[in-house]
C-alpha positions in Angstrom: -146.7 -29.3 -159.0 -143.0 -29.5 -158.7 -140.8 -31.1 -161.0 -138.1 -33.8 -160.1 -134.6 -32.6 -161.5 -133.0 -34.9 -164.0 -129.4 -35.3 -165.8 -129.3 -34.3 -169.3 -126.8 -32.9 -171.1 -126.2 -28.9 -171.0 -127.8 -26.9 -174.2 -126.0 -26.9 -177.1 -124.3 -29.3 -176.0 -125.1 -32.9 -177.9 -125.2 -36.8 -176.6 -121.8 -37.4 -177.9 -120.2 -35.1 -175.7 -122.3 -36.0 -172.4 -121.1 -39.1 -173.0 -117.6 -38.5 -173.7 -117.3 -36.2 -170.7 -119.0 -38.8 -168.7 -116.2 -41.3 -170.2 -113.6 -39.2 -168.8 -114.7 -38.5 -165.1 -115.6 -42.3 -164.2 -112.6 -43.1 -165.7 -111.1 -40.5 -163.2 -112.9 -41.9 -160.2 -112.5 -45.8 -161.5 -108.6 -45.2 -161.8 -108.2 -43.2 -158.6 -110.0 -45.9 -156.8 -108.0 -48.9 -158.4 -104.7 -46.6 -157.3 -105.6 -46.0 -154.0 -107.7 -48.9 -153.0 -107.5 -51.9 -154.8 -103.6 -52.3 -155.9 -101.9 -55.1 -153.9 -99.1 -53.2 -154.2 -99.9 -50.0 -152.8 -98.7 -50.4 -149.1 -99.5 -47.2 -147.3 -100.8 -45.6 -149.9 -104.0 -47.0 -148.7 -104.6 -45.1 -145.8 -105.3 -42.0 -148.1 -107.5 -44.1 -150.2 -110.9 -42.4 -148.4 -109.6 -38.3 -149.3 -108.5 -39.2 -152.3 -111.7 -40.9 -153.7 -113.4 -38.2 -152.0 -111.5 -35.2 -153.7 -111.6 -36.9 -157.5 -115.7 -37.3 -156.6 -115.6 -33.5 -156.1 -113.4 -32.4 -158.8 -115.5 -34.4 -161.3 -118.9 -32.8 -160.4 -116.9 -29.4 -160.1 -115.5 -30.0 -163.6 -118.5 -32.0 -165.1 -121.6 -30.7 -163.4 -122.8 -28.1 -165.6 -121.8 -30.2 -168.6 -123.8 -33.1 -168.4 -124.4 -33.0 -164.3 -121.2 -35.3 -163.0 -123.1 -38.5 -162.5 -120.0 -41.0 -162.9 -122.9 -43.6 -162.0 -125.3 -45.2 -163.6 -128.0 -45.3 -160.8 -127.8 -42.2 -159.6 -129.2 -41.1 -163.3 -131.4 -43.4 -163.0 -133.6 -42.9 -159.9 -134.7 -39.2 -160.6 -135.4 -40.5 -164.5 -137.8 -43.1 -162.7 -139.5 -40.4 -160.3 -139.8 -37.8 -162.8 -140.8 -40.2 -165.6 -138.2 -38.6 -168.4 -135.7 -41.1 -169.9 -135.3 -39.0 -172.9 -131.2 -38.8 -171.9 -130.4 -41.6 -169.7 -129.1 -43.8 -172.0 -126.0 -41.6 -171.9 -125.7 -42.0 -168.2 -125.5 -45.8 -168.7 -122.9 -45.7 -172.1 -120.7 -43.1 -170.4 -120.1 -44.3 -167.2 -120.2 -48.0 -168.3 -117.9 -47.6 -170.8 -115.0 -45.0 -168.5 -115.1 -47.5 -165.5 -114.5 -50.5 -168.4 -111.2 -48.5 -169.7 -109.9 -47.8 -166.2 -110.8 -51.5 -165.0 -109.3 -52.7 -168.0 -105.8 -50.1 -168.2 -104.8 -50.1 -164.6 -105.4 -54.1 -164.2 -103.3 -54.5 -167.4 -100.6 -52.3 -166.7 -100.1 -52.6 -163.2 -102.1 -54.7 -161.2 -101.1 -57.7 -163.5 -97.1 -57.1 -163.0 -97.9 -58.1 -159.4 -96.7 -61.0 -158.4 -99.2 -62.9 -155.9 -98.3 -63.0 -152.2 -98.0 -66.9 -151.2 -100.9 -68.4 -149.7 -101.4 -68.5 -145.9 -100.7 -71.9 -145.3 -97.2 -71.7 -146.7 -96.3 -69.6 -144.0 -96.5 -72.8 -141.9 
């Protein structure tokens, strides 16, 4: 019988740190995507929104992978836990990534989405 591949964190290598590292990279990708693709502001910086999100997806799994496995989501941890039956480490596949995409949500709204001023509403063009 084959066995369904799960994340866990590396040996020797404890909870704390999966999550931490997982901290880091989804704050990576959260950021990246708030810089690229969400800011009001960004004009055409948008256009490269697609590579960009694309590279800091690789880079993380590059950098994270043998770590704690790169999961920088929640669900993707979750689904092989369910069809293997082993939840013995997801729990830091929720924290992690919960808590890295809060952080970036919450520092690049702060800092700069919030010093945006809104455009005026399309029927004041009129």
């Amino acid at each position: 019988m084959q066995s369904i591949p799960t994340h866990g964190a590396a040996s020797g290598m404890g909870a704390v740190e999966g999550i931490v590292m997982e901290i880091i990279i989804t704050f990576g990708l959260v950021y990246t995507v708030y810089a690229t693709a969400e800011d009001p502001k960004k004009g055409s910086l948008g256009t490269i929104a697609p590579i960009a999100i694309g590279f800091i997806v690789g880079a993380n799994i590059l950098a994270a992978g043998p770590f704690s496995g790169g999961s920088m989501n929640p669900a993707r941890s979750f689904g092989p836990a369910v069809g293997a039956g082993d939840f013995s480490q997801i729990w830091i596949y929720w924290v992690g990534p919960l808590i890295g995409g809060g952080l970036a949500g919450l520092v690049y709204g702060d800092i700069f989405i919030s010093a945006h001023a809104p455009l005026p509403a399309s029927e004041d063009y009129a």
